[in-house]
C-alpha positions as CSV (number, residue, x, y, z in Angstrom):
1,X,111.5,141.7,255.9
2,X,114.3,143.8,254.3
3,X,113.8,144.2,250.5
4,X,117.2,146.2,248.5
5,X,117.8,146.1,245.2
6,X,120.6,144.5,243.5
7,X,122.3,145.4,240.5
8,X,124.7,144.1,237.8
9,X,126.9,147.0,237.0
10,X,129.0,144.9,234.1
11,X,126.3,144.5,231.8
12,X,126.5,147.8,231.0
13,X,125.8,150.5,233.7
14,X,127.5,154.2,234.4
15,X,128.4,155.3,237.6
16,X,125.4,158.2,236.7
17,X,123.1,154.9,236.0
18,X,123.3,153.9,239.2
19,X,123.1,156.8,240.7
20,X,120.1,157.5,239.5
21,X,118.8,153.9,240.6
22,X,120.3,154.3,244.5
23,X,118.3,157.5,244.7
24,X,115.5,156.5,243.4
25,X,115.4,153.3,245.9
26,X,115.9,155.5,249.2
27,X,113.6,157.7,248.0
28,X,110.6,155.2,247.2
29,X,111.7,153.0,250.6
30,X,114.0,150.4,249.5
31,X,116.2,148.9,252.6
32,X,119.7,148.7,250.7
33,X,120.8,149.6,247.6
34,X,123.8,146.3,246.6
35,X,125.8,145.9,243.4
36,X,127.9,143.3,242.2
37,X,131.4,143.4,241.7
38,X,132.4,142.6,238.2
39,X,135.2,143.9,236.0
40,X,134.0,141.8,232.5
41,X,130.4,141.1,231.5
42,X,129.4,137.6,230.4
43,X,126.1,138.9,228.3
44,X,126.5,141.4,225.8
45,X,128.8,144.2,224.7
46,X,128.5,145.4,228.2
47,X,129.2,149.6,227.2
48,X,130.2,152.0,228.6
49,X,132.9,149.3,230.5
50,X,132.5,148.0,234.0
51,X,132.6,150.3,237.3
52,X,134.7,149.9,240.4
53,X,132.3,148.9,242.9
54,X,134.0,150.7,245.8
55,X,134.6,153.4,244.1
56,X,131.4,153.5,243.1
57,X,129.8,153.0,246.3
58,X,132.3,155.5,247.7
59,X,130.2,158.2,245.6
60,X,126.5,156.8,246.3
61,X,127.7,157.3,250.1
62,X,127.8,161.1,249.6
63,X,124.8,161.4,247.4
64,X,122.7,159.0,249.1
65,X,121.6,159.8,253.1
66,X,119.6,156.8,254.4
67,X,119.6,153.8,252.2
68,X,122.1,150.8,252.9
69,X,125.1,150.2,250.4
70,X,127.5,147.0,249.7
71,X,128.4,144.6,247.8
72,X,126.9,141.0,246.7
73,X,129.6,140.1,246.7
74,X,133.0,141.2,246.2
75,X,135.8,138.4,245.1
76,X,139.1,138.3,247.8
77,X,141.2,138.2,244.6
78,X,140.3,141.8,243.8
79,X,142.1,143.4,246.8
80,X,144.3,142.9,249.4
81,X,142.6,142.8,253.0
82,X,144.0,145.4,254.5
83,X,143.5,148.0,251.6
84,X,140.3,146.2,251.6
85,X,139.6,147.0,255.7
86,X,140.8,150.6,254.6
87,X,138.2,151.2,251.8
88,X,135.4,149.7,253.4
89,X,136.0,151.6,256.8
90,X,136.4,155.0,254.9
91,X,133.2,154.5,252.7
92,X,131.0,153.5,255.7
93,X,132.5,156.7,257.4
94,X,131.6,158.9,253.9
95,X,128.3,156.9,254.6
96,X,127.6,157.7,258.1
97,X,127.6,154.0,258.5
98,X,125.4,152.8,256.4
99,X,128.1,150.1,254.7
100,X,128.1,146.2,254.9
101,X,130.6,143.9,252.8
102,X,129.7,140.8,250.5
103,X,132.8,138.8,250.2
104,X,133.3,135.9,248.5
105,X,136.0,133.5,246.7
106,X,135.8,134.9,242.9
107,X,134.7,132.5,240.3
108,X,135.4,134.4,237.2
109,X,138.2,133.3,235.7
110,X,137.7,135.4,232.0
111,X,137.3,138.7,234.0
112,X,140.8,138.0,235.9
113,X,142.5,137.5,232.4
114,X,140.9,140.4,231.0
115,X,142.5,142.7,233.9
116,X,145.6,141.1,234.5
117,X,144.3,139.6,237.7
118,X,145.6,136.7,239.2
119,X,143.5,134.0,239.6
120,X,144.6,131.0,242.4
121,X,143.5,127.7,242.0
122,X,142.6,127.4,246.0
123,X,140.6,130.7,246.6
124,X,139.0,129.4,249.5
125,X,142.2,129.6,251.3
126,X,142.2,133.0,250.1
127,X,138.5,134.5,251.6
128,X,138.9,132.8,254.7
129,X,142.5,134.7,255.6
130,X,140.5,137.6,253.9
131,X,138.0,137.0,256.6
132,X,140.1,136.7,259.2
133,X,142.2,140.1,258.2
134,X,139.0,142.6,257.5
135,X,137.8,141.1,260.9
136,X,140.6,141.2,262.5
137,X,141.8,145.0,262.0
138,X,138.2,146.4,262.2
139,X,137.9,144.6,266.2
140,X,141.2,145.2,267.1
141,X,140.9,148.2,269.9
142,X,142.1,151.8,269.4
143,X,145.8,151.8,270.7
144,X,146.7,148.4,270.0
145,X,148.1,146.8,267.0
146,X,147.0,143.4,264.7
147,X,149.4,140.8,263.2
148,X,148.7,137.9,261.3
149,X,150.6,135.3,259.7
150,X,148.8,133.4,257.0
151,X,150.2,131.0,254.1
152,X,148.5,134.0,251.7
153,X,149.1,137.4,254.1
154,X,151.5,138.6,256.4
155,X,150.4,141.4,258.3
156,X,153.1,143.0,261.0
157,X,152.1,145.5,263.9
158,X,148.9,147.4,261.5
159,X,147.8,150.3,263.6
160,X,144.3,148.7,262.3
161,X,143.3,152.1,261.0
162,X,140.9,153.7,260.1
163,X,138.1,152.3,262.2
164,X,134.4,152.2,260.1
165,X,131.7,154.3,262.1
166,X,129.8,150.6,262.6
167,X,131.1,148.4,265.0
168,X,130.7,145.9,263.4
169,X,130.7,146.4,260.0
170,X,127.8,143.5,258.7
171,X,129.5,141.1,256.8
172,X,128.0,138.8,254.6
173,X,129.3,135.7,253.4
174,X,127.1,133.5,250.5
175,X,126.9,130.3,248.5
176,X,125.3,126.7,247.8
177,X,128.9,125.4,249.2
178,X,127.2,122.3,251.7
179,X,130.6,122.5,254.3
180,X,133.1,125.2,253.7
181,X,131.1,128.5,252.6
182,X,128.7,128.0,255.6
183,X,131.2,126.9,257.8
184,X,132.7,130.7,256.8
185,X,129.5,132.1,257.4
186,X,129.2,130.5,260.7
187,X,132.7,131.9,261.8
188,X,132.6,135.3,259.9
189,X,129.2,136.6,258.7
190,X,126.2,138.9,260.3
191,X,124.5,137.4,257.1
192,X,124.4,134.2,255.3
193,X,122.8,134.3,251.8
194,X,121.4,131.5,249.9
195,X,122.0,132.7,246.7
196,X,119.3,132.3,243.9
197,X,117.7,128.6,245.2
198,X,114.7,126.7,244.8
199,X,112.4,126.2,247.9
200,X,114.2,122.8,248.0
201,X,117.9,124.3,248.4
202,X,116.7,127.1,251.1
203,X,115.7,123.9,253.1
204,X,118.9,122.3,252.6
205,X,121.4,125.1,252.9
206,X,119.6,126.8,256.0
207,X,120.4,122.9,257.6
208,X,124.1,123.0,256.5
209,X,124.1,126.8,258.3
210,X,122.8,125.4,261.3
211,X,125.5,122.6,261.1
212,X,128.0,124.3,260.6
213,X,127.1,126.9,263.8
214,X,126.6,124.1,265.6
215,X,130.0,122.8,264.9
216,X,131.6,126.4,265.6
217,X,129.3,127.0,268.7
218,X,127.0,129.8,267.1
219,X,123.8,130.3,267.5
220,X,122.0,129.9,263.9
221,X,119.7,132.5,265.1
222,X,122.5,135.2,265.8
223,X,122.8,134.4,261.3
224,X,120.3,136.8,259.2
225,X,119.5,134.6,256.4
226,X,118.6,136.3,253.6
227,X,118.4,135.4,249.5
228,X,118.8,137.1,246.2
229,X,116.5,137.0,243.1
230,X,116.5,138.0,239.9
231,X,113.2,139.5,239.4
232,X,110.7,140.7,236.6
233,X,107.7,143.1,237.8
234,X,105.1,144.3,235.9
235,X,101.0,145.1,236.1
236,X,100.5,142.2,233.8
237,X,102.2,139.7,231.6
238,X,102.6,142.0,228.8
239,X,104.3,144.0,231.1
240,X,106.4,141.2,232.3
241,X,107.3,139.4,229.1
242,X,108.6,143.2,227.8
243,X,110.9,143.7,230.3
244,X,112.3,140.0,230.0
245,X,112.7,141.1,226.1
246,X,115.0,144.1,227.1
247,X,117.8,141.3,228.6
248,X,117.1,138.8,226.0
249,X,114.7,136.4,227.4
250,X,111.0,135.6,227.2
251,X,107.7,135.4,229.2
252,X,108.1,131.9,229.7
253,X,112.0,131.9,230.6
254,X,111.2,134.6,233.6
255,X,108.6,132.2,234.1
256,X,110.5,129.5,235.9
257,X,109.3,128.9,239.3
258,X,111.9,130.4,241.1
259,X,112.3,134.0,239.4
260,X,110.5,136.5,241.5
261,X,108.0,137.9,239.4
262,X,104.7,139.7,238.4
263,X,102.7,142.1,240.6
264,X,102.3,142.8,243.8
265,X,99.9,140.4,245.1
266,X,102.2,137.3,242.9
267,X,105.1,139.1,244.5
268,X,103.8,139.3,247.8
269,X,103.0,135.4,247.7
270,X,106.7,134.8,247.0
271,X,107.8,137.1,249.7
272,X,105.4,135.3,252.0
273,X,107.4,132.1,251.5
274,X,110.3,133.2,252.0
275,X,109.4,134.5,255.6
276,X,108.3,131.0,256.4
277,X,112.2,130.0,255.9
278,X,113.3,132.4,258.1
279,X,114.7,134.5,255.3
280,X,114.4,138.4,256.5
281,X,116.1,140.1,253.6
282,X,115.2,139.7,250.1
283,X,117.8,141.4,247.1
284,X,115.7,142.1,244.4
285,X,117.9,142.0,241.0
286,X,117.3,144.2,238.5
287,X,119.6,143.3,235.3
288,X,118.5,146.4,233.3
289,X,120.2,149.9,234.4
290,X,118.3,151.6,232.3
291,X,114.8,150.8,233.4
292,X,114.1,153.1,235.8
293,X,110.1,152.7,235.4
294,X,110.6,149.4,236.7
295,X,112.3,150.7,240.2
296,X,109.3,153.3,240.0
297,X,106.8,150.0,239.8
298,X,108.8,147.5,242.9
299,X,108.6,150.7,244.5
300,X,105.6,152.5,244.0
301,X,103.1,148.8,244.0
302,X,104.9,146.6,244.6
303,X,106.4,147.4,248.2
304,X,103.6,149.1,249.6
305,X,101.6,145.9,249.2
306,X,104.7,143.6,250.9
307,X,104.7,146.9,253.7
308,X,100.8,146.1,253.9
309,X,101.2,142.3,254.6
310,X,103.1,143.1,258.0
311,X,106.6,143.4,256.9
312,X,108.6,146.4,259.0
């Protein structure tokens, strides 16, 4: 099992914030280091203002050396796809190829106000020509050229430069969608993730995955499945319930049944049940910026003990 942590710039995060979070995941073991890509917050005042997240993840590349970097996930009405193939290729090479991509369809329609963004009704349409583009270039051989006509882009005779240092480039591709987000997956993605379910949606959207391969002559198993979490760790629920008070919430709302959290034997239950779906990456979400002694707890307990139970 993979375990990375995943953060929530917008809410109020500096690029020196996360910084500071990124290193101190590689250095206590974490697998990935992800952030969302958000321009408004939807809790709070959400100071200093919201950080570009490939800009950001541009620096992290040069001041980070092992862990993995991305985004959960980026919306294809941020940026055109080939500036998009661009970016991504240069930070995985200022990575040494440590890079994947989250992309998905945007669903914020406040934050695309806010910044003078347009907003389609159909952006479906949109991430699968997105797909189709970033895929496109980054395969396309050294010497040769890509074109593509779309309803949305019109790409003519791209050199398909640069090229990232990974070939490919892991992309992953999310949602509860039950036909058209893992049909994308199915086509598109090293990774399908499940977004924050119950054990009863894992079941169901791991089937629509396999249906959806199955339609597109895939193997499922060629899919890593993994799922995100917002999570709440602490040596006890005093602990706990404090933590949940820095974001606004209680004990008991943390508390739900689905949340991953508590110590590292709770924890490691959780993780455990995850395994039996197949899942083999966990993102860990940490909504406070700030609360560095809680990376120093997942990191210092808390993985050790999942490490322990036979996860590599």
């Amino acid at each position: 099992m993979e375990y990375c942590l995943f953060t929530e710039p917008h809410l109020g995060a500096t690029y020196d914030d996360q910084l500071a979070y990124a290193q101190l995941a590689e250095e206590l073991g974490f697998d990935g280091f992800f952030r969302s890509d958000h321009y408004l917050t939807g809790m709070g005042d959400g100071l200093p203002g919201p950080t570009d997240a490939w800009t950001t993840l541009a620096g992290l590349a040069r001041e980070t050396s092992r862990i993995r970097l991305g985004t959960l996930v980026s919306s294809a009405t941020f940026r055109m796809p080939g500036i998009l193939a661009v970016q991504v290729a240069q930070v995985d090479a200022m990575s040494g190829g440590r890079v994947e991509l989250g992309l998905g369809a945007g669903w914020f329609a406040g934050e695309h106000a806010a910044y003078g963004i347009p907003f389609p009704q159909k952006r479906f349409d949109l991430l699968e020509e997105q797909l189709e583009v970033v895929t496109g270039l980054w395969q396309t051989p050294l010497g040769e050229t890509f074109s593509f006509e779309g309803a949305h882009y019109s790409l003519t005779d791209s050199p398909a430069l640069p090229k990232p240092v990974q070939s490919p480039v892991p992309v992953i591709v999310g949602g509860g969608g039950p036909r058209r987000t893992p049909e994308l997956a199915a086509r598109f993605a090293t990774e399908y993730n499940l977004g924050f379910p119950t054990d009863d949606e894992i079941r169901t959207r791991i089937g629509n995955l396999h249906a959806a391969c199955e339609r597109v002559g895939r193997d499922p198993a060629t899919v890593k499945l993994s799922v995100a979490m917002s999570t709440f760790a602490g040596a006890d629920d005093a602990a706990v319930a404090a933590r949940a008070a820095r974001i606004g919430k209680t004990l008991a709302d943390v508390r739900d049944g689905v949340n991953i959290v508590g110590g590292p034997e709770e924890i490691a239950e959780h993780m455990a049940r995850y395994a039996a779906f197949g899942i083999r990456r966990v993102y860990l979400q940490v909504l406070d910026l700030q609360d560095l002694p809680h990376v120093e707890f997942l990191g210092a307990e808390v993985l050790p003990a999942l490490r322990q139970g036979g996860d590599a």
